[in-house]
C-alpha positions in Angstrom: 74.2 129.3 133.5 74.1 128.5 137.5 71.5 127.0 138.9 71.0 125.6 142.5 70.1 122.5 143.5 68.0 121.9 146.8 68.7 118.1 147.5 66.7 116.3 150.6 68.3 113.0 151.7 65.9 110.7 153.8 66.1 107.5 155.4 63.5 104.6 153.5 60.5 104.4 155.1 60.5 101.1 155.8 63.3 101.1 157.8 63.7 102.3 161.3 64.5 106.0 162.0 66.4 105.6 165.5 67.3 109.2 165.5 63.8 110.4 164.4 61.9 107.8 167.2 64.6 109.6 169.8 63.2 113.4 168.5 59.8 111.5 168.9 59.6 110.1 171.9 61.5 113.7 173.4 58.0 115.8 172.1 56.2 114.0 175.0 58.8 115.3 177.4 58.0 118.8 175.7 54.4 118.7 176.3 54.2 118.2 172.2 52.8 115.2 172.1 50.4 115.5 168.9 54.0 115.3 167.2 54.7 112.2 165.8 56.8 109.8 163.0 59.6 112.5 162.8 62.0 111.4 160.3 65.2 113.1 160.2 67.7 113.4 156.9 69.8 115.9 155.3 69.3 118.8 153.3 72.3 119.7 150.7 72.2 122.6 148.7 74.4 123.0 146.0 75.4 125.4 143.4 76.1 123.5 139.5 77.4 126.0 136.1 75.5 124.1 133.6 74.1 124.6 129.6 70.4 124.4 130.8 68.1 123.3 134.1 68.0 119.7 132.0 71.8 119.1 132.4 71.9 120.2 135.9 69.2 118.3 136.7 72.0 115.4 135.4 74.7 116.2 136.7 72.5 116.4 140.4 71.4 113.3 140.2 74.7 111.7 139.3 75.9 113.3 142.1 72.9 112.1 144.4 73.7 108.3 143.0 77.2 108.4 143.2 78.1 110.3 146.7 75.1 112.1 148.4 73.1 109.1 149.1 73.4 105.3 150.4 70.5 103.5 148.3 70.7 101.1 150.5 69.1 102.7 153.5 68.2 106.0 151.9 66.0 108.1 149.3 66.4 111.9 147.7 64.3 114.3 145.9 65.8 117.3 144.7 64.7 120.5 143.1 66.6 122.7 140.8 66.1 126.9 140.0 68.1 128.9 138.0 70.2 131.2 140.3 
């Protein structure tokens, strides 16, 4: 079967955002000022042939540990549906 993975990639929120305080700090400049804390990652979506949604869901989040993500600075999440 194929499923699809929807992966999101964030930074940790206790560290700094420097990209995310730049989008920030521009919503003043755009009269959006009641935007704040943006946090900006990456979205990945991927397409996995697997047995069932239990071994993609493995083989995702090997793939998340091993090369998608830094677990030093970020997170992820990821949902999977059959496709």
């Amino acid at each position: 079967m194929k499923f699809r993975a929807e992966i999101n990639v964030m930074p940790l929120k206790a560290l700094l955002d420097p990209q995310g305080k730049a989008v920030t700090n521009s919503m003043k400049n755009l009269s959006l000022s009641e935007i704040e804390n943006v946090r900006i990652g990456k979205h990945i979506t991927l397409v996995i042939e697997a047995g069932n949604k239990e071994m993609a869901k493995t083989k995702v989040d090997e793939a998340c540990k091993k090369l998608l993500h830094n677990p030093i600075m970020e997170y992820y999440e990821f949902e999977i549906f059959e496709n």
